[in-house]
Each structure stands twice: as C-alpha cells, then as structure tokens.
N, C-alpha and C positions, 0 to 999 in steps of 0.2 A: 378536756373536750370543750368545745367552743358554745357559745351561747347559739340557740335554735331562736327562732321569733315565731312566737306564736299566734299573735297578735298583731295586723296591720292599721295604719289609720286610726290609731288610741282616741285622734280627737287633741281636744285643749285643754291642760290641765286643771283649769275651772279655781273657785276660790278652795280657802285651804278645807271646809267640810267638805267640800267636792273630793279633793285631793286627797283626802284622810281614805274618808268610804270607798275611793277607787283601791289606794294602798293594800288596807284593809281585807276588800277580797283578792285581792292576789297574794296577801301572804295566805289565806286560808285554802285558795287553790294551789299553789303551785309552791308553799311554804315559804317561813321567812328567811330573806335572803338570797333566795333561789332566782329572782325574776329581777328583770332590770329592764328602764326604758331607754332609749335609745335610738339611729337610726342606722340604716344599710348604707353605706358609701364605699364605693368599687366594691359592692360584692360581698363586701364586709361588716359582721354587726360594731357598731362604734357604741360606748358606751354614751349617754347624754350629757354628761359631764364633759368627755373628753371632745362633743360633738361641739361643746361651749367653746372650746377654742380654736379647734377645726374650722369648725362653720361661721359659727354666730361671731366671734370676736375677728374672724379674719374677711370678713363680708365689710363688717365697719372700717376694716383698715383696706381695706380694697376701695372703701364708696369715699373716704378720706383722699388717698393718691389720687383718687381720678378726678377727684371736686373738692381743690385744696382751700376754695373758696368757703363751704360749706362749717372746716375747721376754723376757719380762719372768724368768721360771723359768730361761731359759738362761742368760743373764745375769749372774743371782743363782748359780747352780749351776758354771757351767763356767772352769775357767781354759783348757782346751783342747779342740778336737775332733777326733773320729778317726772313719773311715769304717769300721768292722772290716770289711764285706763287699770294700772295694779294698783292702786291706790283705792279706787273704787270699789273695784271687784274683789279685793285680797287677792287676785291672780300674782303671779310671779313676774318681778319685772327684771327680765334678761337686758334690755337694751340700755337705762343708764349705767348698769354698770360694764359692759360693754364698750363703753365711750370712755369712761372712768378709766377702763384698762386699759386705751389707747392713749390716751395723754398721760397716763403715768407711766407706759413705756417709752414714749417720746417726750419724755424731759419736759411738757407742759403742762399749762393750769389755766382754768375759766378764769377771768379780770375782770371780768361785768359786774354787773349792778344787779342784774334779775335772773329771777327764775324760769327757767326753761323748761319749757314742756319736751319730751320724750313720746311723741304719737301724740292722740288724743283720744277724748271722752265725748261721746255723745255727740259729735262735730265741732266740739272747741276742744281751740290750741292757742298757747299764748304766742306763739309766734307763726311766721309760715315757713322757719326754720324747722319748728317743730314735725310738720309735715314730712317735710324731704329727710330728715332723719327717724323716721318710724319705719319699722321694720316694714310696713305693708308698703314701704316704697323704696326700699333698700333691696339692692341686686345682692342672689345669696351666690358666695363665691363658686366658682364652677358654672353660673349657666344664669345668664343675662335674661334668660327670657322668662325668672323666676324670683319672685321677691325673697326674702329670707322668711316670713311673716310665712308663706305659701308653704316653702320647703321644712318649717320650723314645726309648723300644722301636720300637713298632710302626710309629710314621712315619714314620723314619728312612731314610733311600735317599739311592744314590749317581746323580750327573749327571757325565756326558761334557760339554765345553767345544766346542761347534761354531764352528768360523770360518765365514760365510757366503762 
C-alpha cells in the first residue's frame, strides 16, 4: 500500500532538538518507522531522500547549464564551502553538498583560495556569489516562478505507511 500524507506544510526542520522532538512524536503517534517526510510531485508521495535528487540536486544542475558563468566564478574562487545559516542554526545544510554532487559528477573541483558562503546569516555573505547560489534564489526545477528554498519549505509533508 502506498504512503497516505497526513500532514501538509510540516514547516522547516529547525535545529537538531527541534528535529529530535518533532521525530519523537511521530514515532509515538503513528509508530516507529511507519511515517516518513517527504513531498507530493505529480500526484505522487516521493520520499525526502529521493526528493534530494529529484528536486534539490537537479534545480543546481539546471541553475549551472543555464548560468555557466555562475560555476565557472565558484570554481575559480573557492577552495571550500560553508553553509553559515546550518552552521548557526545546527539546521540541515542541503545546498553545499548539493554543489559538492554536481562537480563531482562533472569531473570538477573548486581551485580557489577561499571560502564560500552557501546562502547567508543574518544578511552577510562572503561573496555575492553566495547570494545567487542560495536556495532562496535558485529556480526549483519544474517551475521558474518558484525558488527551490519555497518549494523545499512549503511542500514538505509527512505520510503514514498503510498496509492494505
């Protein structure tokens, strides 16, 4: 039987006590192993995990082809990257490695000298590369008129595992 969604709009997974306590009551409601987060896409529940390379990792390899420019400055610029806002927050940080898995399937590597912010904190960023590759400005694939950061948030929901 296929996963049900019980739950819409979960919100953002917050730092790791947040994450724990959310976990937490869903095993005790809906028991452990039985629930999973995830999002709807055509129709269908996709597990989070698998939404990681659906969504999130093919949105970067989409906002790459289309602004070759954008790989090319990181490239040149970064030996490393850093997510300051998960770094902060203990949030989860999807988008350096995100990047990470687009030039380690395309045969490249950062050459720079510095470290590269991923988003920002508080409104600094060490670059204004930084900016144009944070999720809140990255087109998520399938629909231009929605950042990935938006559709990462907002569609987000958790499904119960029905046995028939």
């Amino acid at each position: 039987m296929p996963w049900k969604v019980v739950e819409r709009k979960i919100g953002r997974a917050g730092g790791v006590k947040q994450r724990t306590s959310r976990q937490r009551e869903w095993d005790q409601k809906y028991g452990d192993g039985n629930w999973a987060v995830g999002y709807v896409v055509d129709g269908a529940f996709v597990l989070q995990e698998d939404a990681l390379e659906s969504i999130y990792n093919r949105s970067y390899e989409e906002h790459f082809a289309a602004r070759p420019e954008d790989l090319e400055e990181l490239i040149r610029l970064a030996k490393t990257l850093r997510n300051p806002h998960a770094e902060a927050t203990t949030g989860v940080d999807l988008q350096v490695p995100a990047i990470m898995t687009y030039l380690e399937r395309h045969g490249q590597q950062l050459q720079g000298t510095e470290v590269v912010d991923i988003g920002s904190w508080k409104g600094k960023a060490s670059h204004a590369l930084s900016i144009r590759l944070s999720p809140l400005h990255i087109k998520v694939t399938g629909d231009s008129k929605m950042t990935l950061e938006q559709f990462w948030q907002e569609k987000k929901c958790l499904a119960v595992w029905e046995d028939q």
